[in-house]
Every structure is written in structure tokens, then in C-alpha cells.
C-alpha positions as CSV (number, residue, x, y, z in Angstrom):
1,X,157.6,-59.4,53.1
2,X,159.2,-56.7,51.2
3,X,157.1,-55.1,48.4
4,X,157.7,-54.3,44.9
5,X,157.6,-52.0,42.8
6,X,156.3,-52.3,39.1
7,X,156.5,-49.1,36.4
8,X,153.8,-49.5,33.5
9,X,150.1,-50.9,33.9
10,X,150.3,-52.7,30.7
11,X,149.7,-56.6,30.2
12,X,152.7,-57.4,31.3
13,X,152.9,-55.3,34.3
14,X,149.4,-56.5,35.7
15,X,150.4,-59.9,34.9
16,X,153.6,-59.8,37.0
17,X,151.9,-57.8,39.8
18,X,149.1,-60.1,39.9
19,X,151.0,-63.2,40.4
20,X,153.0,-62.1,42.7
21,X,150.4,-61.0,45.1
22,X,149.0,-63.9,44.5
23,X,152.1,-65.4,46.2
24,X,151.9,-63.1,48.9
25,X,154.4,-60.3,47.7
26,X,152.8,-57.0,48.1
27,X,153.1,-54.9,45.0
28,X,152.8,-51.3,43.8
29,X,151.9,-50.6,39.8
30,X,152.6,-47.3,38.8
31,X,151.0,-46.2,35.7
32,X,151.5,-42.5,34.1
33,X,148.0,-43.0,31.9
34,X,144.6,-42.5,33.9
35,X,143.8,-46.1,32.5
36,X,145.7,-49.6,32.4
37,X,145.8,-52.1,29.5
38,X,148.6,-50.0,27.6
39,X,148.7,-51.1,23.8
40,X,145.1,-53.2,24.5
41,X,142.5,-50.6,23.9
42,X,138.5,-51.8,23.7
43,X,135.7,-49.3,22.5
44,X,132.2,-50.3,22.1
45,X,129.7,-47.8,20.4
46,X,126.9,-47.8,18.0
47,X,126.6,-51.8,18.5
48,X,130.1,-52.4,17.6
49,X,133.1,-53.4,19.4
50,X,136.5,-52.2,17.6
51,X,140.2,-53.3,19.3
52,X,142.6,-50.6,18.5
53,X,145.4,-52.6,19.2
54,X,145.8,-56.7,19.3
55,X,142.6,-58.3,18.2
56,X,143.6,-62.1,19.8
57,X,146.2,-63.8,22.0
58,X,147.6,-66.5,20.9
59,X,147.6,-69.5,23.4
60,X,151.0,-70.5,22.8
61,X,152.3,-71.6,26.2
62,X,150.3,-73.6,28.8
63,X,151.1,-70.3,31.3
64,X,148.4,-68.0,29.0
65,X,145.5,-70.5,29.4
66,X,146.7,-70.4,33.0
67,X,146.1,-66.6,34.0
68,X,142.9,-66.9,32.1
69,X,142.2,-69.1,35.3
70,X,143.8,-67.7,37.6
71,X,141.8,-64.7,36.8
72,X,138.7,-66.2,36.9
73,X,137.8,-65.1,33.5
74,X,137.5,-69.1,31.8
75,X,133.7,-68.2,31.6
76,X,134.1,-64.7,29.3
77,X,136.9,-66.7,27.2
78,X,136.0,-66.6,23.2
79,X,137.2,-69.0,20.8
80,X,136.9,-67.9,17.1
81,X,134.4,-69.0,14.8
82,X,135.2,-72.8,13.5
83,X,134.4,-70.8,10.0
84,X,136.8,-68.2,10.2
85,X,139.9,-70.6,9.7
86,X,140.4,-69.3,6.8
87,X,143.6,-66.5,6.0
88,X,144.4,-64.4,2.9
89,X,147.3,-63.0,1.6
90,X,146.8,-60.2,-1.7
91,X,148.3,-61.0,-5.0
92,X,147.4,-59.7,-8.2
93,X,145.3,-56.9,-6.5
94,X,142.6,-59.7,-4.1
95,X,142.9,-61.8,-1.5
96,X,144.2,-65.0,-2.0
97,X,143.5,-68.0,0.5
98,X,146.6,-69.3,1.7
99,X,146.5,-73.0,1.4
100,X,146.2,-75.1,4.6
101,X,148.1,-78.6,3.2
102,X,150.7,-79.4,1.6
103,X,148.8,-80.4,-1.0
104,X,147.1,-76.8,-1.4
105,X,150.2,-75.0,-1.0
106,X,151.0,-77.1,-4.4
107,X,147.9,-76.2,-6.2
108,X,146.9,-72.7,-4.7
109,X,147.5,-69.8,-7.0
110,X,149.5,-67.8,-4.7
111,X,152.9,-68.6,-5.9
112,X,154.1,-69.8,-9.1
113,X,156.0,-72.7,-9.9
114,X,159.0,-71.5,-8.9
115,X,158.1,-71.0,-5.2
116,X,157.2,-73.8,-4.8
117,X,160.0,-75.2,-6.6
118,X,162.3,-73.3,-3.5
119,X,160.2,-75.1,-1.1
120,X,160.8,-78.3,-2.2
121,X,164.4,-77.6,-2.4
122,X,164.6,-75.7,1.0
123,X,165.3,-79.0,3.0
124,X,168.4,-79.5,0.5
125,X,170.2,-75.8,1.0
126,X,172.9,-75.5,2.9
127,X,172.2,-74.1,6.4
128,X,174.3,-71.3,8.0
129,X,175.6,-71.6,11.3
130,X,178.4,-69.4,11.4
131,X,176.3,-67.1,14.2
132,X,176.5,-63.8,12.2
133,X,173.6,-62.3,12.3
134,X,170.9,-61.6,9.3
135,X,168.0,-59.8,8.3
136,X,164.5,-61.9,7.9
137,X,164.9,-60.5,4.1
138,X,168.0,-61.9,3.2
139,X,167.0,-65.2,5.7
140,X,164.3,-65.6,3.2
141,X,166.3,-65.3,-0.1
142,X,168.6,-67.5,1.0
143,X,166.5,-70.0,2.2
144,X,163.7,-70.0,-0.2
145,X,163.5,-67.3,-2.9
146,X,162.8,-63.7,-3.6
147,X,159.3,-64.2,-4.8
148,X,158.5,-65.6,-1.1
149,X,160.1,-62.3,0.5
150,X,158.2,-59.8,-1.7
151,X,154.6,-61.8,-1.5
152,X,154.5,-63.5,1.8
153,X,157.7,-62.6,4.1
154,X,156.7,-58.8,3.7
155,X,152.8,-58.9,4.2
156,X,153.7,-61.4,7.3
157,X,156.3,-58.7,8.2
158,X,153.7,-56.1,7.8
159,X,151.2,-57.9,9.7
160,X,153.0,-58.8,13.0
161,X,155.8,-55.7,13.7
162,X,154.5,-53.2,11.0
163,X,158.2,-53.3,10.0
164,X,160.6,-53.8,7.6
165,X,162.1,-57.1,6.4
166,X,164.9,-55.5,5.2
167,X,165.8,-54.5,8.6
168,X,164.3,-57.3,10.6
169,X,166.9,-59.3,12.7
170,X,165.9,-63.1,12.1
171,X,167.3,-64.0,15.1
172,X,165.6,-61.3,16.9
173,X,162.8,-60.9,15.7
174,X,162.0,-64.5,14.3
175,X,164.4,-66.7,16.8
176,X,162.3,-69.9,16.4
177,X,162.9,-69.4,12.2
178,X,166.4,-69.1,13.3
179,X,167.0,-71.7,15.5
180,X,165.1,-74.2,13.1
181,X,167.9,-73.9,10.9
182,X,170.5,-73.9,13.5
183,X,169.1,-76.9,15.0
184,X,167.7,-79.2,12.2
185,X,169.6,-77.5,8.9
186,X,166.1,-76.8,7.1
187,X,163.0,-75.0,7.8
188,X,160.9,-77.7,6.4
189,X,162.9,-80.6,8.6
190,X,162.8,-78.7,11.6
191,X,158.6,-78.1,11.5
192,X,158.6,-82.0,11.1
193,X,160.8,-83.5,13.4
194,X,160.9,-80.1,16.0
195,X,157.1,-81.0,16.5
196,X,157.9,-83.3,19.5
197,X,160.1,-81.4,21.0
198,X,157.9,-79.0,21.3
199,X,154.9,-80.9,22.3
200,X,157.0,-82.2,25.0
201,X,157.2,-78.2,25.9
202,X,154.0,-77.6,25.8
203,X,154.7,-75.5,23.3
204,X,152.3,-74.6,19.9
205,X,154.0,-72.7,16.6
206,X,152.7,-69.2,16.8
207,X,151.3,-70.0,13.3
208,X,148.9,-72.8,14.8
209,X,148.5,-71.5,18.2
210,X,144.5,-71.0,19.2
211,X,143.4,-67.8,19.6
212,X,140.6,-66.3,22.1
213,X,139.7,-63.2,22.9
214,X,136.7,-62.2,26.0
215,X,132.9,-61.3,25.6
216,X,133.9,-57.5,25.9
217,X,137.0,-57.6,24.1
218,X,140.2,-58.0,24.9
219,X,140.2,-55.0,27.5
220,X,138.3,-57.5,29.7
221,X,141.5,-59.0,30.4
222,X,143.4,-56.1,32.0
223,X,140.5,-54.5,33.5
224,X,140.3,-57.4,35.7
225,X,143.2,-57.9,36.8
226,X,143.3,-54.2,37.9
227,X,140.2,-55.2,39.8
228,X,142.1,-57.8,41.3
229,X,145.1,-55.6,42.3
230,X,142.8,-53.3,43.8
231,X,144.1,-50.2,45.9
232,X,147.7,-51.6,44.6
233,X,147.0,-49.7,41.2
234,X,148.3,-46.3,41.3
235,X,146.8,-44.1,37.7
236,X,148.2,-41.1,36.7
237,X,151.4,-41.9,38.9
238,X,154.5,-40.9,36.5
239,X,157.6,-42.7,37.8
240,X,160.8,-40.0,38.1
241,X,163.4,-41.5,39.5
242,X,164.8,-44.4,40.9
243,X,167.3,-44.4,43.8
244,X,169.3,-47.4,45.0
245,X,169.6,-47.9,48.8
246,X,170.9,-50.3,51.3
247,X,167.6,-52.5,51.8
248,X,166.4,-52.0,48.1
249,X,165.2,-49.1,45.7
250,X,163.7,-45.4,46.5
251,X,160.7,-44.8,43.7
252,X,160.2,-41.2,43.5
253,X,157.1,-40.4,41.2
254,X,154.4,-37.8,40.7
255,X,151.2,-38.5,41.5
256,X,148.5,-36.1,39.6
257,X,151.7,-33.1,40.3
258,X,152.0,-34.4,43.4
259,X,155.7,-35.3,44.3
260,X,156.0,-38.5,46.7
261,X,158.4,-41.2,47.8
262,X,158.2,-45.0,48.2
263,X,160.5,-47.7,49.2
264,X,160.4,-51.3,47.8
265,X,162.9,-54.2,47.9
266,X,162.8,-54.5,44.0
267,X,161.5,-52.8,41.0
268,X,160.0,-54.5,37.5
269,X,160.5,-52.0,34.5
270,X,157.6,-53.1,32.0
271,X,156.7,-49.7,30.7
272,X,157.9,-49.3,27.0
273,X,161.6,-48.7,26.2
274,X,160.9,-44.9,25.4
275,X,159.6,-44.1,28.3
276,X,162.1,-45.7,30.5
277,X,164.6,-44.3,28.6
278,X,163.8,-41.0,30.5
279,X,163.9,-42.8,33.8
280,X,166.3,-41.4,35.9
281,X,168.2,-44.0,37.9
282,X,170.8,-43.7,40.8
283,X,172.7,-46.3,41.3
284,X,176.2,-47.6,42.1
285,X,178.2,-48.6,39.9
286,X,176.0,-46.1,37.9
287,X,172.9,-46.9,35.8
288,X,171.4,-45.1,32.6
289,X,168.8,-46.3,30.4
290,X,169.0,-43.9,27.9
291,X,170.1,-46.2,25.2
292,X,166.6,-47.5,25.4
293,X,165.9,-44.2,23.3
294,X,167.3,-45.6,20.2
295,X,165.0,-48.7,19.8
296,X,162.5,-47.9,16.9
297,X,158.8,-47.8,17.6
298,X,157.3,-46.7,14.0
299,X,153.6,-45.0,13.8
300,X,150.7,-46.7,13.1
301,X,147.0,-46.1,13.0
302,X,143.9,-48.6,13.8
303,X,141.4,-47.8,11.8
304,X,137.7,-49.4,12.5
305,X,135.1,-49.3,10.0
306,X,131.6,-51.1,9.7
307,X,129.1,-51.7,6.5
308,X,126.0,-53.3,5.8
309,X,127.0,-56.9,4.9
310,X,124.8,-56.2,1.9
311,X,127.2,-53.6,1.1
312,X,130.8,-55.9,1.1
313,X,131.2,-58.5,-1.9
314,X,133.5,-60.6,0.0
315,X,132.2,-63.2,2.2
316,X,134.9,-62.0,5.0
317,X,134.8,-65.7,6.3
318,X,137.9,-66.0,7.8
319,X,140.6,-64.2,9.9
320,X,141.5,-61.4,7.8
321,X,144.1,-60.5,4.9
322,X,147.8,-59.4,4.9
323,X,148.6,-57.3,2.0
324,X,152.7,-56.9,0.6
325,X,154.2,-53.7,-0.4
326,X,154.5,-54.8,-3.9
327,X,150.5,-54.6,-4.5
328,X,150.5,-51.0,-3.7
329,X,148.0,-50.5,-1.4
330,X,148.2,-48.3,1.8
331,X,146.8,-50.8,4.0
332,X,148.8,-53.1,5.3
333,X,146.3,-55.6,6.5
334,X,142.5,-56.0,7.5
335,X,141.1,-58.4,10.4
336,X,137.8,-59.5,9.8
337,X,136.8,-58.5,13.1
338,X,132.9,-59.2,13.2
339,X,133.6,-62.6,11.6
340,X,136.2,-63.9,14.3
341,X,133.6,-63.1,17.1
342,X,130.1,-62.8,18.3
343,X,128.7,-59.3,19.3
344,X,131.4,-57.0,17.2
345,X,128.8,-55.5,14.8
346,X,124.9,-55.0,14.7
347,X,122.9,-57.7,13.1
348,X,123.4,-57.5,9.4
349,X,126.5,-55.6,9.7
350,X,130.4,-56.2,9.5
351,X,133.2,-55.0,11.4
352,X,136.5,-54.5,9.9
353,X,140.0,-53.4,11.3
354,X,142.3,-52.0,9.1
355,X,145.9,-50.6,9.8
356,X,148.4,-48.0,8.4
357,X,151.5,-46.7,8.9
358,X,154.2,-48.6,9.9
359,X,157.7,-48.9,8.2
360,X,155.9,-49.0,5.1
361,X,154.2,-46.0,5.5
362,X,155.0,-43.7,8.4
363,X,154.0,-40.2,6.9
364,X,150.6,-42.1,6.7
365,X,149.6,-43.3,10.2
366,X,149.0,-39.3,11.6
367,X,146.7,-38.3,9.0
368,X,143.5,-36.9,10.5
369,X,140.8,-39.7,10.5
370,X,138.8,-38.3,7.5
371,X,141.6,-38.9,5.4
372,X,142.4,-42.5,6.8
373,X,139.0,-43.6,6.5
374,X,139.0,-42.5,2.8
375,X,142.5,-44.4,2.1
376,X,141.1,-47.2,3.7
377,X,137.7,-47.2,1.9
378,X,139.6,-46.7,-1.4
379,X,141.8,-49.9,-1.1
380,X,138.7,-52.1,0.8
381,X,136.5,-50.8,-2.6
382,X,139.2,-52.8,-5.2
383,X,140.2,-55.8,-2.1
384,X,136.8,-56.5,-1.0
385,X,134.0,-55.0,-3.2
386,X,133.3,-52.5,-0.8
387,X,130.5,-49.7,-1.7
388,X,128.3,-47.1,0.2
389,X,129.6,-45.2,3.5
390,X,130.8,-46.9,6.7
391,X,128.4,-47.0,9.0
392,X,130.8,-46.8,11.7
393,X,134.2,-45.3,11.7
394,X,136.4,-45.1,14.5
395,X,140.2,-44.6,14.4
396,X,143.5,-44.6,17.3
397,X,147.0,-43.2,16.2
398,X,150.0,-45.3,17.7
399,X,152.7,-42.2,17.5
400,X,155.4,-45.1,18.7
401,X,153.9,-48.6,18.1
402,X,155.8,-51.6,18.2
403,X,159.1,-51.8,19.2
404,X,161.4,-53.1,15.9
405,X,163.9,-55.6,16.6
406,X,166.2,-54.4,14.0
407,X,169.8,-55.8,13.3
408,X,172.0,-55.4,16.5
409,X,169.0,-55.1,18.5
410,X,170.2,-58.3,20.9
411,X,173.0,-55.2,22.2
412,X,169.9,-54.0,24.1
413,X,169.1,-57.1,25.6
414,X,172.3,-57.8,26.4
415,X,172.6,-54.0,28.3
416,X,169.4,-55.0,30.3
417,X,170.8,-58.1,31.4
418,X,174.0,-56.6,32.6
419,X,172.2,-53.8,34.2
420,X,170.0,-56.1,36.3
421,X,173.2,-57.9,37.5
422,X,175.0,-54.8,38.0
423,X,171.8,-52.8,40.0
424,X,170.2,-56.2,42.1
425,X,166.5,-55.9,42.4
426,X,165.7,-53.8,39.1
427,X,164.6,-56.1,36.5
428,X,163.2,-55.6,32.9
429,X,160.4,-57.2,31.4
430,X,157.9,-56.7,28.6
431,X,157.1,-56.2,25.0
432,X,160.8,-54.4,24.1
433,X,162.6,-57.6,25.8
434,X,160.3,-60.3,26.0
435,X,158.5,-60.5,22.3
436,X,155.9,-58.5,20.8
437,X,152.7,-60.7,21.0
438,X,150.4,-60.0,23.8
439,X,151.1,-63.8,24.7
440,X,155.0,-62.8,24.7
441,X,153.7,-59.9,27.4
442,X,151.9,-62.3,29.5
443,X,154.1,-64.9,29.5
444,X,156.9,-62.5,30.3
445,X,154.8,-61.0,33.2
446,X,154.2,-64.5,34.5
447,X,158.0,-65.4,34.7
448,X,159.3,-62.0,36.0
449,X,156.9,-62.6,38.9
450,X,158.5,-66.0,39.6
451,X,162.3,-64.1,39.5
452,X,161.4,-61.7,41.7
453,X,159.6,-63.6,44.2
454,X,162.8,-66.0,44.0
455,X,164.9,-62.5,44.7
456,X,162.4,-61.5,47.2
457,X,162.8,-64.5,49.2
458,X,166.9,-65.2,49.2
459,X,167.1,-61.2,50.5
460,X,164.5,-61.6,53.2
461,X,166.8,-64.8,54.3
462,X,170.0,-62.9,54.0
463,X,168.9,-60.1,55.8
464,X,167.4,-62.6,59.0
């Protein structure tokens, strides 16, 4: 059977190539880095285990439960602490528990009365369907109110893209917000009555989803499947050029400054948009993918610290807190790492994962790590009652981060898809396409694997 070809051994790359070898389409992944996982990043020192990029995946399709499976891995699967249900937002300098009912969204000190005044109006404003498009900002002040934009919308904001709500395309970046309203009129109507509809799915709302992560972090996950993949992995193999031919596509790379040549009937792009962007593709009618260049990936640093629990007032009980602009902290969020799951700290100890940088705060995130253990100290001090030295500190800088899917950004989607119509067998797929969650990736890896087995199989027939 013809093989394929997939550029970038991130998630979503050693999903796709696992599942289709798995269906007996021999694949090639070719990764510039001398190690796979791409944003996931696991270290383990001292006793503690600190994630440098996503902390969880969110089981929001049936398909993610599917490749833990498929992978074998059901056994080194984590589920969170029962205890650590708990979520805070900051307002009024500490970290409010956001309420978990109806009933404690009415009573919690987190909004005023005139919050939740919006939301019991929401299901009564007039929805929008005109198509034109809209940032999550002005989404939120239109539905709701501006005191839910600056204390929730931007820490959520924050927390999930490091971006800007301002800028934030609600129907790129938030589709399922958008299409509640499209759908059902109100945000309120369409969580009741689009339950169903999803169930029916098997979908879950990202904002109830489970989460899991693996006995060794989440770098368990990619590690395996490059064990899976075997000799089929190819590190420190930078992709130069692609070249169209009759029975498919010429990969031209360079392999540790080696220069080599490989033929394959199709080719999955799941590297990140910057990096493709600098692909250079032959093709007729001719191909370019320098647009890709314009998508914003801001900075951001992971910063890992741990303390003596004796040393940390807060009980750190639950998931973490998000933190909005208007408190005027540089943090924009802590997980509660060591809480979530077994084995991230020593006995006695606490992990926590803090993160700067962003949209919020770009000239922060490449500040050497002296400096951004001492910003994050100095806010964890007035959030959490922090005191004494870390007695771990760890940090990663992310120089391009998470791709932003501004206003107009569906322009790029819309150029992908027309390229893969124009150029047959080169196909686009991950985090810059798909969604940003590492769920997104996998699920995205899973279904490119079924499209280009299905193209696989109707050009083998052709060609008979």
C-alpha cells in the first residue's frame, strides 16, 4: 500500500500515524526536534513531576478514551483527585470558588448583583444571527454584561489561549458559544435543551469533560506511541520541501545535515503553522503556505515551583485558579498540580504551575528564570499565603505558544481547505486548524488518519 508521509511528531502527528499503521498504511513521521511530544513536555527531578505545557486532556469525545486503549496505556490512566473539583477565579485580590449550582452561582461572592441580574436576563436578549463575525469580548457584553468580560471571560481567556478577548473570534475560537446562540437564541437555553443532542453525540461540554492524565505525566502518552511507531519515527529530520509528482508527493528533508529523498502517496502537515509556513511546496496549480506566517503564536513561560505544605496558607484543594487582568497580577493562572495527582511532589510538599506571558504580558514570558520565579513568588505571597523559598523551581519559555484565533482567522482555514483540494494528497491537521486542547490534537489526529486512509484506498483502486 502506498505510505505516508506526516511532518511534526506532536500529538496530533503520532496520533494520525499511529492509527493509520494500525490500519495497515505504512507511515513516515518526520520530526525537526531530537524528541516527540511537541507542546507536551514532562520533567521529573528532585521528587517532583512539573508539565510545561498542558497539565490534563479533557475526555471530551468517545475517540480520546479510545487511543488511551488502543495504546494500551488504560492501566497508567489518572483520574484527578474526587477533592480537587474545586476551581477559583481572583477577585478582590484571592481566589474565589466559582460556584458549582445554580444556586451557588446566586449566592457566591464572585459577582454582584448585577451579574447575576444579566444572567437571568440572558435567555431574554435578542440573539444575533446575521453571520458577521465578533470578538468573544463584545459576544460577552452583548450577551451578558461587562462585569462578566473583565472578571470571568478574561481569566477564562487567559487560561485556555493566553490571549486576548478583545481580539478573540467567538466563532473561532469559542464555536460551540457561538453556535448555542445560533441554534437555541440563548446561552442559558442552549446548555439546557443542547444537552441531548449532545449526549446523543457522545459528546461532553469542555467545561464538564473528565480529565486524566498518566502515572509519569502526560509525556507518557506520546512516548508511547513513538514506541509503537517504532523505526517509522524519524528525530532530527527537518522537512524542506515538498514536490508533487504523478503517483503522489517527493519529501525532501535533512536528516542530522544530511540531505535525502522520499516518495509517499500523501503527506499530513501537523507541524505548527510557523513552521510550515517555511515549507517549500511545488505543486501545480502552485502551492504556498506562507500565509501561515501571519497566525499569532504569543510567548509564554511555564513556571514550576514547589513549597513545604507548611509553608502555603491555602489549602490548594482543587484544580487551580484563573486570575483577570483587572487584579493586576502578572500571573495569569496557577494549576494546583500536586493536588490534581499522585506522585507530583515529595511527601509534605506542593507542586504548583504557574504561567506568564501571553497577550497580557508578552515582554514578560522571556525574562530569565530568576526573575520569573521572583514575579511568580510575589503574586503566589498575596494569592495564596505563600512564604519561605521554593524548594523546587523549574521553568520552559514557549517563544510562539498557542496559536490565536483572532478575528478573520477562518480565512486560514478556508486557504487550507482549498489547498488540499487544489494539491490532492497534502492535508492539514492539528492544533492551528483543529482546536487548541490537546483533546482537539488527538481527536484531529484520529480523523486525519481515517481521511487519508479513505484517500489512500480510492488512489490504489484508481491506479489498478
Amino acid at each position: 500500500m502506498t505510505s505516508v508521509a506526516i511532518i511534526g511528531a506532536g500529538i496530533t502527528g503520532l496520533t494520525a500515524g499511529f492509527y493509520l499503521q494500525r490500519k495497515g498504511v505504512p507511515v513516515t513521521v518526520y520530526e525537526a526536534s531530537d524528541r516527540v511530544g511537541g507542546a507536551i513536555r514532562t520533567v521529573r527531578e528532585q521528587g517532583y513531576l512539573a508539565e510545561f505545557g498542558p497539565n490534563t486532556i479533557l475526555e471530551t469525545s468517545p475517540r480520546i478514551s479510545a487511543l488511551v486503549r488502543d495504546a494500551d496505556l488504560t492501566a497508567r490512566r489518572l483520574d484527578p483527585d474526587p477533592a480537587a473539583n474545586a476551581r477559583y477565579v481572583v477577585r478582590y485580590r484571592r481566589p474565589i470558588e466559582m460556584p458549582a449550582s445554580p444556586l451557588g452561582f446566586f449566592t457566591t461572592p464572585l459577582f454582584t448583583l448585577g451579574a447575576k441580574w444579566a444572567v437571568l436576563r440572558e435567555p431574554f436578549v435578542r440573539a444575533r444571527r446575521n453571520g458577521a463575525e465578533e470578538s468573544i469580548a463584545d459576544f460577552v457584553r452583548r450577551r451578558l454584561n461587562q462585569e462578566f468580560l473583565d472578571h470571568a471571560i478574561d481569566a477564562l481567556v487567559a487560561g485556555v489561549y493566553a490571549g486576548n478577548p478583545e481580539k478573540l473570534s467567538v466563532q473561532q475560537g469559542f464555536p460551540k458559544l457561538a453556535a448555542l446562540e445560533e441554534q437555541y437564541g440563548s446561552l442559558i437555553k442552549g446548555q439546557i435543551f443542547g444537552a441531548r443532542a449532545r449526549k446523543r453525540r457522545g459528546e461532553i461540554a469542555k467545561d464538564r469533560a473528565p480529565k486524566f492524565s498518566f502515572d509519569e505525566g502526560l509525556q507518557v502518552l506520546p512516548d508511547t506511541l513513538r514506541v509503537r511507531l517504532g523505526e517509522a519515527v524519524r528525530l532530527q529530520t527537518r522537512v524542506t520541501r515538498l514536490v508533487q509528482t504523478a503517483e503522489g508527493w517527493s519529501v525532501e528533508f535533512d536528516q542530522s545535515g544530511q540531505a535525502g529523498r522520499a516518495s509517499h502517496g500523501a503527506v499530513i502537515c501537523a507541524a505548527t503553522a510557523f513552521k510550515l509556513a517555511a515549507l517549500d511546496v511545488v505543486a501545480q496549480p502552485a502551492v504556498s503556505l506562507a500565509f501561515l506566517s501571519e497566525i499569532r503564536y504569543p510567548p509564554v513561560a511555564s513556571v514550576v515551583l514547589g513549597f513545604r505544605r507548611e509553608d502555603v496558607a491555602h489549602p490548594c484543594s482543587g484544580f487551580g485558579m484563573l486570575i483577570p487582568r483587572i487584579e493586576g497580577f502578572h500571573i495569569l493562572g496557577t494549576i494546583f498540580s500536586s493536588s490534581l495527582f499522585p506522585n507530583r511532589a515529595p511527601a509534605g510538599h506542593l507542586t504548583l504551575t504557574s504561567y506568564i506571558g501571553g497577550e497580557r504580558f508578552p515582554e514578560l514570558a522571556a525574562k530569565p528564570a530568576a526573575e520569573l520565579a521572583a514575579l511568580t513568588c510575589a503574586d503566589l505571597r498575596v494569592l495564596l499565603g505563600v512564604r519561605g523559598a521554593p524548594t523546587f523551581q523549574h521553568h520552559y519559555f514557549w517563544p510562539q505558544a498557542i496559536p490565536q484565533y483572532n478575528l478573520g482567522y477562518g480565512r486560514y482555514r478556508a486557504r487550507l481547505t482549498e489547498i488540499e483540494t487544489r494539491a490532492p494528497g497534502l492535508f492539514f491537521a492539528g492544533h492551528y486548524r483543529d482546536g487548541i486542547s490537546l483533546g482537539d490534537s488527538v481527536v484531529s489526529g484520529i480523523n486525519m488518519a481515517d481521511r487519508v486512509e479513505s484517500f489512500i484506498v480510492r488512489r490504489d483502486v484508481s491506479c489498478v
